[in-house]
N, C-alpha and C positions, 0 to 999 in steps of 0.2 A: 367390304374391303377395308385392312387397316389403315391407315394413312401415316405415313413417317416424315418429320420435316428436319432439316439438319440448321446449325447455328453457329456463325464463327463469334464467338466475343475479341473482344479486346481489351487488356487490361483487366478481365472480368474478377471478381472476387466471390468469395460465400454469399456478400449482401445481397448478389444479382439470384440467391437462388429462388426464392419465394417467388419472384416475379416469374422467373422464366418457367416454375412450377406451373403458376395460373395461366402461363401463355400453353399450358401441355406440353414441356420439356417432360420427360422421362430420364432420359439420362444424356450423361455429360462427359465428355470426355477433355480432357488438359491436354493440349500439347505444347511441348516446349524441347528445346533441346540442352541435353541431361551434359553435365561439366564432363570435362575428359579422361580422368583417371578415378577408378572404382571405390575409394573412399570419399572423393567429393561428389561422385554419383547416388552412395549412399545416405551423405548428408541430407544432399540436394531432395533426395528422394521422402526423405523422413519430414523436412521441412512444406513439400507437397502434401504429405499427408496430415501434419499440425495444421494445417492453412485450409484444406475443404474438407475434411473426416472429421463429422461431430461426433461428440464421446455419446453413448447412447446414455439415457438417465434421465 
């Protein structure tokens, strides 16, 4: 049987990923809530993704 465990962070960043890797984190999800109108959503959006999406290489 597989086993699944869930994680709230706080404040978390990129640096916390190595660890939460060796602790068997598989994957991760960001919540937050996104600004109000759809070009500072876009922003906001792009800025999430500079922040935990490493460039491959």
């Amino acid at each position: 049987m597989a086993q699944e465990a869930a994680f709230a962070l706080n404040d978390g960043t990129p640096e916390h990923l190595p660890e939460l890797s060796a602790a068997g984190v598989t994957e991760l999800v960001v919540v937050g809530t996104p600004p109000p109108t759809p070009q500072a959503a876009a922003t906001w959006v792009a800025q999430l993704a500079r922040t935990w999406i490493r460039p491959e290489g």
